[in-house]
LUMVO-706024 format. One record per residue (C-alpha): residue number from 0; residue in one letter; x, y, z. Coordinates in Angstrom, 2 decimals. Example, Ala and Ser with C-alpha at 12.3 -4.5 7.8 and 13.67 -1.06 7.14 Angstrom:
<sites>
n_res_px_py_pz
0_A_12.30_-4.50_7.80 $
1_S_13.67_-1.06_7.14 $
</sites>
This chain:
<sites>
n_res_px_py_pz
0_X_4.73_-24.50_46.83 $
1_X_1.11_-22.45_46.87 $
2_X_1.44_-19.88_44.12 $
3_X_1.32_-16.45_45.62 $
4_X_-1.84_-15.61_42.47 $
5_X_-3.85_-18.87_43.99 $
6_X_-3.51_-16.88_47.36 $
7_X_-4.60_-13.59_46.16 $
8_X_-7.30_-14.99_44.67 $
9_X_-8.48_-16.65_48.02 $
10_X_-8.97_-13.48_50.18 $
11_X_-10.53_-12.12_47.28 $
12_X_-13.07_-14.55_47.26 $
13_X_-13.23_-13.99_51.54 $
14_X_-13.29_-10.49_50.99 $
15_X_-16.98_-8.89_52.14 $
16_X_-16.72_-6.11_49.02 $
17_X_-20.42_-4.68_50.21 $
18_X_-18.35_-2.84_52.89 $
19_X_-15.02_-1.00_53.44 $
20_X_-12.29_-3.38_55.08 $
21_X_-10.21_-1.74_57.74 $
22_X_-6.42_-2.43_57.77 $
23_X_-6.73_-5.15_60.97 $
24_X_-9.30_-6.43_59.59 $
25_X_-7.58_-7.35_56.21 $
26_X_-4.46_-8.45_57.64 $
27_X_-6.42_-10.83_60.19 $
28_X_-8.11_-12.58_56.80 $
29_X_-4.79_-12.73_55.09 $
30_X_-3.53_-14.96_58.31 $
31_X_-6.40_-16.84_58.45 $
32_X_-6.39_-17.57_54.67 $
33_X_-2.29_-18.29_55.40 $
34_X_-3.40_-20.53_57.91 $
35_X_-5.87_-23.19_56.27 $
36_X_-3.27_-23.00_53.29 $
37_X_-0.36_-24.33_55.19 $
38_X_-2.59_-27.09_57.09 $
39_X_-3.67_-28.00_54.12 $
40_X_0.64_-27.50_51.96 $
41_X_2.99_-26.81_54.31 $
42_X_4.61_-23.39_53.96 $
43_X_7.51_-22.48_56.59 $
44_X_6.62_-19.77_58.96 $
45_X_9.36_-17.78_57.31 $
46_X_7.63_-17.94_54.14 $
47_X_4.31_-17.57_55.53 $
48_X_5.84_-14.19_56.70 $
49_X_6.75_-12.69_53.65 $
50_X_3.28_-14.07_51.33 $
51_X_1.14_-12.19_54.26 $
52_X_3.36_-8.57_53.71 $
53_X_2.90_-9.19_50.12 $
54_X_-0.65_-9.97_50.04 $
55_X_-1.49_-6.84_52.40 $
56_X_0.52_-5.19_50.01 $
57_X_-0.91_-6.08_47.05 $
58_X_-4.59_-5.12_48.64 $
59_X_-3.73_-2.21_50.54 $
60_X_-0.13_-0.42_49.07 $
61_X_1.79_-0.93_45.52 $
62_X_2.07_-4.53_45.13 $
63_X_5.65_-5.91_45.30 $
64_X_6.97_-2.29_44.24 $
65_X_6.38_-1.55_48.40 $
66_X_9.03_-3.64_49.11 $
67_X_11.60_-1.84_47.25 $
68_X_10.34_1.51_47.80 $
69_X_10.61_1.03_51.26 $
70_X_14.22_-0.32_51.36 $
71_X_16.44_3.02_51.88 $
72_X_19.32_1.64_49.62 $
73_X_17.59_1.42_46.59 $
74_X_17.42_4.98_44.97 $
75_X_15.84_3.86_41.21 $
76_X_13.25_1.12_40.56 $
77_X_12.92_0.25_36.79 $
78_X_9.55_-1.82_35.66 $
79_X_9.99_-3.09_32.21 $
80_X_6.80_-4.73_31.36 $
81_X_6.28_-8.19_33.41 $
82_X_9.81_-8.59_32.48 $
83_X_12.04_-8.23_35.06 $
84_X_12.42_-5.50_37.58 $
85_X_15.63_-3.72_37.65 $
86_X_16.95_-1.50_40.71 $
87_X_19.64_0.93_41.48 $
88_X_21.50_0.78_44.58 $
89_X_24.96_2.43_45.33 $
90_X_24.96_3.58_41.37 $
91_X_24.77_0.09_40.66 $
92_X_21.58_-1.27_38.32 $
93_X_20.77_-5.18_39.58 $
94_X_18.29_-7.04_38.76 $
95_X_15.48_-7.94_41.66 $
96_X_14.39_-11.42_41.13 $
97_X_11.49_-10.19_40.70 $
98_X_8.60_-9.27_38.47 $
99_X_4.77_-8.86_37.76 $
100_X_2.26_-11.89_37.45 $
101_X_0.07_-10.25_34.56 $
102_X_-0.08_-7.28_32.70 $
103_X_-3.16_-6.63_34.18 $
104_X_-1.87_-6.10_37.74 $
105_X_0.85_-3.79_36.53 $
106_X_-1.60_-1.70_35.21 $
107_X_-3.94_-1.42_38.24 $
108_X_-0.68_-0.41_39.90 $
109_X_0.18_2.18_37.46 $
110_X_-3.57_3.53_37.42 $
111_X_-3.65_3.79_41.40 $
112_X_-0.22_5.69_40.96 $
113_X_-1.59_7.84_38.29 $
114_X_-5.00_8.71_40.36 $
115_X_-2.52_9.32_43.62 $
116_X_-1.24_12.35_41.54 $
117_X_-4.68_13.56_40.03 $
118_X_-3.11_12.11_36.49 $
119_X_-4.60_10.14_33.43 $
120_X_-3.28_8.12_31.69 $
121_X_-4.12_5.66_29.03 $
122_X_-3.42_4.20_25.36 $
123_X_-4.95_7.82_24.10 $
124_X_-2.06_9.42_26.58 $
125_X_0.09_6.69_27.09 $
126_X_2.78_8.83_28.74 $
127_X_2.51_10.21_32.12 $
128_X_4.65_11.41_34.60 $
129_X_3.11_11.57_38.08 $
130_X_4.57_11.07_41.61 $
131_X_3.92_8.84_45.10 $
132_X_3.16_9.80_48.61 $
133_X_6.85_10.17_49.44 $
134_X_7.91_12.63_46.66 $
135_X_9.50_9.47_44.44 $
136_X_9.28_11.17_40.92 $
137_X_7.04_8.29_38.31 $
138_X_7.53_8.20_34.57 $
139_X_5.16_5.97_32.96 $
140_X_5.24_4.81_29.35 $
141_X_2.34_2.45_27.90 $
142_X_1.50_0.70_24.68 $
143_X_1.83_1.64_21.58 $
144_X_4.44_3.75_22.50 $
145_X_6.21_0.98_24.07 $
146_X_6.65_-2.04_22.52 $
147_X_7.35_-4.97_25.49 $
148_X_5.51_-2.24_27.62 $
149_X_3.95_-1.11_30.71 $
150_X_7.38_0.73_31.20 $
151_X_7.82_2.31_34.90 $
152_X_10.42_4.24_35.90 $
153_X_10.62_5.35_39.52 $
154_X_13.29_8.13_41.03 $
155_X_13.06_7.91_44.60 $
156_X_14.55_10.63_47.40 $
157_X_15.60_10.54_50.77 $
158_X_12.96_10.32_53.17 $
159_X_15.12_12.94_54.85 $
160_X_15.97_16.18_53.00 $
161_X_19.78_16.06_52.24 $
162_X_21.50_19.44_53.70 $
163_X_24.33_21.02_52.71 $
164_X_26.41_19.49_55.61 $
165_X_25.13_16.23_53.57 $
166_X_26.32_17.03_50.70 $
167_X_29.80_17.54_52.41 $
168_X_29.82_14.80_54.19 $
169_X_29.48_12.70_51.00 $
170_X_32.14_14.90_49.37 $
171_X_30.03_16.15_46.68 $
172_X_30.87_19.67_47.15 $
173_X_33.63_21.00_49.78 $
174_X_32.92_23.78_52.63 $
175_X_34.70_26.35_50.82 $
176_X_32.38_26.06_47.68 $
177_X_29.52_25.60_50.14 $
178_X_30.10_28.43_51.92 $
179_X_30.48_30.62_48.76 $
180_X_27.32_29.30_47.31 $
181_X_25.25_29.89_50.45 $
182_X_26.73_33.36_51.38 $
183_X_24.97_34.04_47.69 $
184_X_22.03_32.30_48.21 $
185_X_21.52_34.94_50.97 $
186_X_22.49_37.77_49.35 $
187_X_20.25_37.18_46.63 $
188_X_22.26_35.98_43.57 $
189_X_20.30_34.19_40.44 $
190_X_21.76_30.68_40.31 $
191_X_21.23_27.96_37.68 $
192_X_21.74_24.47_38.47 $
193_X_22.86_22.40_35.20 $
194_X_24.18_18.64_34.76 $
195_X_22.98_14.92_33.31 $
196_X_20.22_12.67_34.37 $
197_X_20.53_11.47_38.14 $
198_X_23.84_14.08_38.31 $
199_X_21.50_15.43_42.02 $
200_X_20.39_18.63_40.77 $
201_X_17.01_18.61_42.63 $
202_X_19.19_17.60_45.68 $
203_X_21.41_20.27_45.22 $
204_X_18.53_22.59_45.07 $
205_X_16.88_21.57_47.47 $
206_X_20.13_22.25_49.66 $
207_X_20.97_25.31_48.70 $
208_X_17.52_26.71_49.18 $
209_X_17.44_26.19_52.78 $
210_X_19.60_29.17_52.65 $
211_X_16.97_31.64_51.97 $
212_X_15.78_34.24_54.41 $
213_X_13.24_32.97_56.28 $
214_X_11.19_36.34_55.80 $
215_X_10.55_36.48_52.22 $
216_X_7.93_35.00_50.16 $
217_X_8.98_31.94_47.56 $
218_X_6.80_30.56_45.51 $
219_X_8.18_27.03_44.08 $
220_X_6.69_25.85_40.47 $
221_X_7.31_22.33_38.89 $
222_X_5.88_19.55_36.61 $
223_X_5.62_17.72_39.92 $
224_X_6.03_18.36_43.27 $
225_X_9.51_17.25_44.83 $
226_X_11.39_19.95_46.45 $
227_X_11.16_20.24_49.78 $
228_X_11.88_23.61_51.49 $
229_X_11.78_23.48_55.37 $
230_X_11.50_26.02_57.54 $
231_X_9.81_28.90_55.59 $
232_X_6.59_30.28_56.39 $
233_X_5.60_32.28_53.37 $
234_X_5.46_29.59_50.73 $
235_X_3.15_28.76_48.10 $
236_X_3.63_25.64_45.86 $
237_X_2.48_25.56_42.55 $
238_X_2.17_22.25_40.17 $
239_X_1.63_22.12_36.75 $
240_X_-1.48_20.10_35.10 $
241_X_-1.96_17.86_32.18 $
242_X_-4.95_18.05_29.95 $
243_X_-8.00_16.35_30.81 $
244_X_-9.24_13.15_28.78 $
245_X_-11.32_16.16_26.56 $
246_X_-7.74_17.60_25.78 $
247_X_-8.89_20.63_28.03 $
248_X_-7.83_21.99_31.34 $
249_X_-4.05_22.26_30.67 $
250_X_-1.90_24.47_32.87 $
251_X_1.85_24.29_32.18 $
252_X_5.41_25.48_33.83 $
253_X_4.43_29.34_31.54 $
254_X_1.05_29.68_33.22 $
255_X_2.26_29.24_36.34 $
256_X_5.14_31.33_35.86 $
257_X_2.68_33.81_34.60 $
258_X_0.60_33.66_37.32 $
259_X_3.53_33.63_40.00 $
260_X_4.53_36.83_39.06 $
261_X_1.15_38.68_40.65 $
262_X_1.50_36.98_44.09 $
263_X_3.94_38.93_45.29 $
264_X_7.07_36.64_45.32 $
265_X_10.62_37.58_46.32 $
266_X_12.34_34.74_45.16 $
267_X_11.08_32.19_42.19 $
268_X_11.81_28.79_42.21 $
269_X_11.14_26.95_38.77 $
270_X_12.32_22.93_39.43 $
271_X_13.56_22.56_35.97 $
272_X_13.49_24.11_32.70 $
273_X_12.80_22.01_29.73 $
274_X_11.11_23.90_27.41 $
275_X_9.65_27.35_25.80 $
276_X_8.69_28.20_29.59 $
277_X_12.77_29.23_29.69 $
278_X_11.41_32.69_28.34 $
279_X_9.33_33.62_31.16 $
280_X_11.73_32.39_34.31 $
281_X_14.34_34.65_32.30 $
282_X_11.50_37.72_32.47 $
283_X_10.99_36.53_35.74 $
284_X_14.42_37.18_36.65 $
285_X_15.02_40.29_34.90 $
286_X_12.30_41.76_36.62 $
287_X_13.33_42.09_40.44 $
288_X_13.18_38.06_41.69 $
289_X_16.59_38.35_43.04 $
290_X_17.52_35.26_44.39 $
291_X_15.83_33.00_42.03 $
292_X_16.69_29.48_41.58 $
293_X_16.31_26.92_38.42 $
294_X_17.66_23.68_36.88 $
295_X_18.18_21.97_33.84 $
296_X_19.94_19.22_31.90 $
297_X_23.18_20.37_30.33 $
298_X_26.71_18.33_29.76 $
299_X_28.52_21.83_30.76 $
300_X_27.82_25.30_31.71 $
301_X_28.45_26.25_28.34 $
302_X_25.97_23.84_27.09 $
303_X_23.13_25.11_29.64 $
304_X_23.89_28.49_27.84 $
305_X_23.11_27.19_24.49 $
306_X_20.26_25.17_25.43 $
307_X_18.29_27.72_27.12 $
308_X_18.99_30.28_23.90 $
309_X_17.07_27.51_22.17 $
310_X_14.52_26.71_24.51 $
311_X_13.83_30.44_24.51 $
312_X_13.37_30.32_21.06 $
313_X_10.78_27.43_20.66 $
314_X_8.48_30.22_23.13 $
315_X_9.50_33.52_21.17 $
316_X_10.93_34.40_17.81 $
317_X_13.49_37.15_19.04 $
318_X_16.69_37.31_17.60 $
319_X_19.91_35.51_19.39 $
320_X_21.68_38.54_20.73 $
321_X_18.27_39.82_22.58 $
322_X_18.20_36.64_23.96 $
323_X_21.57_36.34_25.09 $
324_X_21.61_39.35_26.91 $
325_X_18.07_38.28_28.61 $
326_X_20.13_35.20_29.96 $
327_X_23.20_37.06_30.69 $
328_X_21.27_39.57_32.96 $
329_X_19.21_37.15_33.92 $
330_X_21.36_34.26_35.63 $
331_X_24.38_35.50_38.25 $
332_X_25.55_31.83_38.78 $
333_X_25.63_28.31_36.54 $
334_X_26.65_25.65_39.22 $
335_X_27.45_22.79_36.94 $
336_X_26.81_18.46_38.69 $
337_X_28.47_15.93_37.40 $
338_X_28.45_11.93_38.00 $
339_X_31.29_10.32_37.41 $
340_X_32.17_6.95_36.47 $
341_X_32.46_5.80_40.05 $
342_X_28.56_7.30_40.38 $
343_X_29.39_10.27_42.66 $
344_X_27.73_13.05_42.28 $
345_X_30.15_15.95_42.72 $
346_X_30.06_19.68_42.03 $
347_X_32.06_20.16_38.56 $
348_X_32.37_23.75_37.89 $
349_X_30.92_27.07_39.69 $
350_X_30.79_29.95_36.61 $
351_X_29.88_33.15_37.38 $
352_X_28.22_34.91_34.13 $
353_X_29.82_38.22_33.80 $
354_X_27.89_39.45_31.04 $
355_X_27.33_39.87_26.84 $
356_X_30.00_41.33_25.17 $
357_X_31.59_41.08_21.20 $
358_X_28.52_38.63_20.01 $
359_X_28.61_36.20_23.07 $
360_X_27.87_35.52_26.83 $
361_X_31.21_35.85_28.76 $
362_X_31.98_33.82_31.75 $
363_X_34.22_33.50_34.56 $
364_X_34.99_30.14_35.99 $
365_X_35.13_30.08_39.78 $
366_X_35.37_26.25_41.23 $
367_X_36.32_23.60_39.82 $
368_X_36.94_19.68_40.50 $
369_X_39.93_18.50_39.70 $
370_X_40.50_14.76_39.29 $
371_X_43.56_13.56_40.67 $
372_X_43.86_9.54_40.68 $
373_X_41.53_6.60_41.36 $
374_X_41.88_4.20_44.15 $
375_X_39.96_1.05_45.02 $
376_X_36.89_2.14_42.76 $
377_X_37.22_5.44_43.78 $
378_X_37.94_8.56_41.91 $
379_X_39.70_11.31_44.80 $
380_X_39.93_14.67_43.17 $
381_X_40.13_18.31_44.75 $
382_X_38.08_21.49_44.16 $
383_X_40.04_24.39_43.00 $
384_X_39.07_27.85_43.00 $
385_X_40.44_29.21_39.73 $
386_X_39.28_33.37_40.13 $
387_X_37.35_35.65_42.38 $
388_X_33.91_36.51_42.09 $
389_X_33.88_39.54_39.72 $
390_X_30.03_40.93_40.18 $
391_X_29.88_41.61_43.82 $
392_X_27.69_44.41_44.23 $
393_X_24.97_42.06_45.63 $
394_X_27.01_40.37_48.62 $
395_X_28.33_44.02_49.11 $
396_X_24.65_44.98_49.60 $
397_X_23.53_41.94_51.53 $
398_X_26.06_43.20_54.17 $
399_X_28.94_41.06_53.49 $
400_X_32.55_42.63_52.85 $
401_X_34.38_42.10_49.91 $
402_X_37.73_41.10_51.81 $
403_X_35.45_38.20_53.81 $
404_X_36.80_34.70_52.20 $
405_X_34.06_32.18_52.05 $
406_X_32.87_29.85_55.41 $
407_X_30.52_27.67_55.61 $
408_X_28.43_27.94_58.56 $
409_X_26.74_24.38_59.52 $
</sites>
């Protein structure tokens, strides 16, 4: 059988580069090339079929990566050189079958990626991470950093937001704890979204921020695009930069949050926390953005406490008590994701930060899953509410009545 290269090669050759080729015009010289191939080695119509959609992808999209990123059930791609190509699908990691011809084409693949998202990157910065038309979050990793490299790493969304009647559906969360978290999304609680790689935090986020008064003014800031807030007018989105090939031109998650702060915003929305930026979005929070909204990686609420008194302190020497009662004024609400070994994604804990007192940051725990037995693969739990919210005073000035139990309203 014709090697799929030897056909590439082909249109090439066909290929009038003096001018721009439309779409129809490509595809009709990929059929024609098909064509006098198969008169001249057979090649079943079926597999005619599929070499023409790779071919126009190769020219015209991402190569054999379109393929997967246009099947729905595949949620994580994962390039490992021209080694093989692993996916995700239904928390499951398979292998595809597939892989790159040359090193070489992987790399014109990652470049076109990189200049998609205004990115560089090269042996000099061999780590990037960058993003595609569709929001799919890109993590690229070159040599020398890695060894048996290119490495490619691609987190891909829904093409449709996921709501919060979503989220029940799938029994991530139940419409109790919905209800509660939405009724202080509204009223204009700080909440903190914590939990492990792929655990849905930007999912969650994105879900509970459809919840925010259409009238105010958000301003979203990230490493890279992804949320997607519908509905809102009054929105500015800011995304952070990478230096320039001269090492100039930098403008991180701080400068933004900097920035944010003198256009007017009522609400903040940082995507996720990693570093010494932690020290502004806690300003940022202590200063009036009521309502504000942030994630980060944690195994526990507790944990999310104690990483974000160190991240503060890689931005600012300041000792651990001031900073503890920064992030205990700061942050109303640490909703805590989990996957678990069945690869839900489920709400673990909702802990509502009451304040600093005696040397630490108290909380109270609210919600909780509760793991009851597995069947057929399946782990079936409930989600318990353990105590009432203690800090009321801003659902009580947001209009809603302390003796009104929690709905969700879909």
């Amino acid at each position: 059988m014709i090697q799929a290269e030897r056909l590439h090669e082909r249109v090439l050759e066909e290929l009038d580069m003096s001018k721009e080729t439309g779409d129809e015009e490509l595809t009709a010289l990929i059929h024609r090339v098909l064509r006098e191939v198969s008169e001249e080695e057979y090649i079943p119509l079926s597999k005619r079929t599929e070499l023409g959609r790779e071919l126009f992808n190769a020219f015209r999209k991402l190569d054999l990566l379109q393929e997967f990123l246009e099947d729905e059930d595949v949620t994580e791609i994962m390039i490992n050189g021209t080694q093989e190509i692993f996916l995700e699908k239904d928390g499951q990691i398979l292998p595809s079958g597939k892989r790159f011809v040359s090193r070489e084409k992987l790399e014109d693949v990652i470049q076109q990626i990189a200049a998609g998202s205004n990115r560089i990157v090269n042996e000099a910065s061999p780590i990037v991470d960058a993003r595609l038309a569709d929001g799919s979050r890109v993590n690229v990793v070159l040599a020398p950093v890695a060894l048996n490299g290119p490495i490619v790493t691609i987190r891909k969304f829904p093409k449709e937001a996921v709501t919060m009647t979503g989220l029940i559906k799938l029994q991530s969360v139940d419409s109790e704890t919905a209800g509660f978290l939405t009724s202080l999304v509204r009223a204009g609680y700080n909440i903190f979204i914590s939990g492990g790689t792929g655990s849905g935090k930007t999912t969650f986020l994105n879900a509970l921020s459809q919840y925010i008064p259409k009238d105010e003014r958000i301003i979203t800031i990230e490493d890279n695009a992804e949320l997607r807030i519908l509905d809102v007018p009054n929105i500015v989105t800011l995304e952070a930069r990478n230096a320039n090939i001269e090492g100039s031109g930098e403008i991180s998650i701080r400068d933004l949050i900097k920035t944010a702060l003198r256009m007017r915003p009522d609400r903040i929305i940082v995507g996720e926390v990693r570093g010494a930026e932690a020290i502004d979005m806690l300003q940022a929070l202590n200063t009036g953005h009521d309502g504000s909204l942030s994630t980060g990686h944690a195994n526990s609420p507790y944990d999310m406490l104690s990483r974000l008194e160190t991240m503060v302190l890689m931005g600012m020497n300041l000792p651990l008590p001031a900073i503890q009662r920064q992030i205990a004024s700061g942050i109303d609400i640490i909703v805590h994701l989990g996957r678990l070994r069945d690869k839900s994604r489920k709400v673990l804990e909702v802990t509502e930060i009451l304040g600093y007192e005696d040397g630490e940051i108290r909380l109270n725990p609210l919600y909780m899953y509760e793991e009851k037995e597995e069947r057929n693969g399946r782990i079936l739990g409930d989600f318990k509410k353990l105590h009432e919210l203690t800090r009321t005073e801003k659902l009580l000035a947001a209009g809603y009545k302390q003796e009104r139990k929690s709905s969700y309203d879909a």
